[in-house]
C-alpha positions, 0 to 999 in steps of 0.5 A: 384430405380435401376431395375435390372435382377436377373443374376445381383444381385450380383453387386447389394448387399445391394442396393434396387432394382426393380425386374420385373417378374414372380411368379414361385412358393411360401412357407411358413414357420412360419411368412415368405412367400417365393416368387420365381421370375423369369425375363427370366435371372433366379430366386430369392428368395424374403423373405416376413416378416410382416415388409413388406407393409401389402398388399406385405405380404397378396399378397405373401400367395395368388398370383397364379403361373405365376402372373406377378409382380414387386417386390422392396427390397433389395439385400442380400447374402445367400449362401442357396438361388437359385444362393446365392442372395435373395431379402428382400421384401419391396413391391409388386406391380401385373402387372397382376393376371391370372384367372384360374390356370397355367395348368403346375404346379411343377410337373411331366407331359406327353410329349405330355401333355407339347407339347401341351402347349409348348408355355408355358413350354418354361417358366419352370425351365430346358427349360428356360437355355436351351433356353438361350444355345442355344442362345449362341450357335447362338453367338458363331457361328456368333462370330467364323465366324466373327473372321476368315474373313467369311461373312454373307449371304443368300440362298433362303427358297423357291427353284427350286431345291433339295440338298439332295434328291427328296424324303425328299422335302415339295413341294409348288405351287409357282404361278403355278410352282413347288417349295420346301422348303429348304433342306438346303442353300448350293448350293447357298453358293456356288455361294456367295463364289464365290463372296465373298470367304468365307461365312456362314448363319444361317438359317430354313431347312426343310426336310420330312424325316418320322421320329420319333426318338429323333434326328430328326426335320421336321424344324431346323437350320443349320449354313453352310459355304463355303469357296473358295480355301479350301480342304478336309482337310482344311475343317475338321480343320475348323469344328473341330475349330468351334465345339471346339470354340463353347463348350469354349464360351457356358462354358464361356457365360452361365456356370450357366445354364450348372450347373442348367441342372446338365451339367458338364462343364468340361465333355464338355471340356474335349471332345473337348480340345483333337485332334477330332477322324478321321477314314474312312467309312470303318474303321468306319464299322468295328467298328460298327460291333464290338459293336454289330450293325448288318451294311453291306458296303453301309449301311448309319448309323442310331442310333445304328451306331452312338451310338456304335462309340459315345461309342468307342471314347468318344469325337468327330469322323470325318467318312470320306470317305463315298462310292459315292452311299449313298452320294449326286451328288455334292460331290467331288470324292477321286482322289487316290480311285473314290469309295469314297468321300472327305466328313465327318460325324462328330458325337458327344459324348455321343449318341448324333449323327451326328452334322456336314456333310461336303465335298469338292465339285465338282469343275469341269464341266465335273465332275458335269454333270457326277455325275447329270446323274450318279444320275438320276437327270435332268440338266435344273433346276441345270443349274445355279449350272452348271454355276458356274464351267464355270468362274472362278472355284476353289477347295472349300468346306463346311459344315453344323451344326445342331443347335439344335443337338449340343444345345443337346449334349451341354445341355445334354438333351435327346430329341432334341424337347426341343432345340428349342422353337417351334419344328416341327415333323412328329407329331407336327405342334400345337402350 
């Protein structure tokens, strides 16, 4: 007996095979009972007849959803069938049959009803591809990386220092010092590249922004790289490969699960196979103002900024250029125009919002310790950063994806709590 995940199936036509899964939901019509089994990698539909073993058939009409089970029969096409296989049932076999009914039928319930069993939902029919993306995503990431010589590394969770401002830090009492969760691993990918020359993590970042709108996580992921002897420009070219290769290896890895969230993946391809849209800041303003969006030069851009030029392109936008006050101490000065930066926002189709921020760095002492006053900051705890202008200084650069804002806009869904299995927001630390 051969088991078998039901992505599986269809090599498996006319052999008998062993499911272990799930009961997502059952039916009836006439004699035959309907069981839909679902193992993490989809749903099948068993077919229960009374040719079946007669426990199987009285089980089949009386199993609660969730039951866990192991099912035997054989694999048969059906083109009206969830994924065009079913399974004719020989024999089931519970693993486990629960007490008290699924508190999460087949039907429509309340987002906070579902937050508060979210460890839970995450077994239900959209969330489960949506999950399975996101994993794809991570690969597809890890995959680009390693395909272009860039090495893995780590930057600390608890740290002596912010990234991107004093007023977004979760604060810890590290042994009597203070300390803050991560805003993000940059400065200290900075510091690695310098060894390594190219490098990337993955990793948790945490930022109090009191925030409740649908792009904002109080945890989330972000992918970061560094690389030394990387401009400005070559620094958009790398974000706009890694943004392209992602959506082709997702289209690619888990085009079933796009279709099962009703996502057209050629929309997706589409929107990333033509150049990336480029405008600066100002330019960027300007447009703005057209659709509609009341913005002043300065402003940093929130939902409506991001949506009316979401709107006007239709595919990815790079905004470069930001002027230096709305921008954080390490970002490296235009030479031809010291009021702005060599930085990028990229901002997603559809509404999605801003995926990527990146710049090129600061790369000279003097300039460092310039931008730190300029920003109020104190120098003792950034004395380490400081160093890395003293030996061996290079031009470099690097950016920062968001995890779950691009698993967003590549699954379609409308709220980034659902693209990651346990999300935390200015409202929601359980479960």
């Amino acid at each position: 007996m051969t088991q078998v995940y039901v992505e599986d199936l269809a090599r498996h036509e006319g052999e008998e095979v062993l499911i272990q899964g799930w009961l997502y939901n059952k039916r009836s019509s006439g004699k035959v009972r309907f069981v839909l089994v679902r193992d993490g990698t989809g749903i099948v539909q068993g077919v229960v007849t009374p040719d079946a073993d007669p426990q199987t058939f009285e089980l089949a009409e009386h199993l609660p959803q969730e039951s866990s089970l192991r099912v035997w029969g054989v694999v048969r096409a059906d083109p009206r069938a969830p994924g065009g296989y079913e399974i004719l049932v020989r024999r089931i076999e519970p693993v486990h049959i629960p007490k008290e009914p699924f508190p999460i039928g087949l039907k429509e319930h309340g987002v906070g009803f579902l937050m508060d069993h979210r460890h839970l939902w995450i077994r239900m029919r959209k969330q489960v591809p949506i999950l399975r993306i996101r994993d794809a995503v991570f690969w597809a990431i890890r995959a680009f990386f390693k395909e272009r010589g860039f090495v893995a590394t780590e930057a600390p969770i608890i740290v002596g220092t912010a990234v991107e401002g004093t007023t977004t830090l979760f604060p810890l009492d590290y042994f009597g010092e203070p300390a803050y969760l991560s805003q993000s691993g940059q400065l200290y990918l900075e510091a690695t590249c310098m060894a390594l020359g190219r490098v990337y993590w993955i990793g948790p970042c945490f930022r109090a922004e009191k925030s409740k709108t649908r792009r904002h996580l109080t945890e989330f992921w972000m992918a970061e790289a560094e690389a030394a002897f990387l401009d400005h420009e070559g620094n958009l070219k790398l974000q706009e490969d890694l943004v392209r290769y992602i959506v082709e290896y997702v289209v690619s890895e888990r085009r079933r699960e796009l279709l099962e969230l009703e996502r057209d993946p050629e929309i997706l391809l589409r929107e990333v196979r033509e150049p990336f849209a480029r405008i600066t800041y100002r330019e960027a303003i300007e447009i703005i103002r057209s659709h509609g969006v009341d913005i002043a030069y300065g402003d940093d851009f929130g939902a409506p900024a991001e949506d009316a030029l979401s709107a006007h392109f239709g595919r990815p936008v790079f905004v470069e250029r930001y002027p230096k006050e709305v921008k954080p101490f390490y970002m490296k000065r235009d030479p031809q125009d010291p009021s702005v930066v060599l930085n990028a926002d990229l901002i997603a189709p559809e509404g999605y919002g801003e995926i990527i921020g990146g710049s090129q760095r600061v790369d000279t002492e003097e300039e460092l310790l310039a931008q730190l006053r300029e920003a109020g900051l104190p120098l003792e705890p950034y004395r380490w950063y400081i160093d890395l202008r003293k030996w061996g200084s290079v031009p470099h650069s690097g950016f920062g994806l968001g995890v779950e804002r691009t698993v967003a806009w590549i699954t379609g869904v409308n709220h980034i709590r659902e693209t990651i299995p346990f999300p935390r927001m200015l409202d929601r630390l359980y479960p």
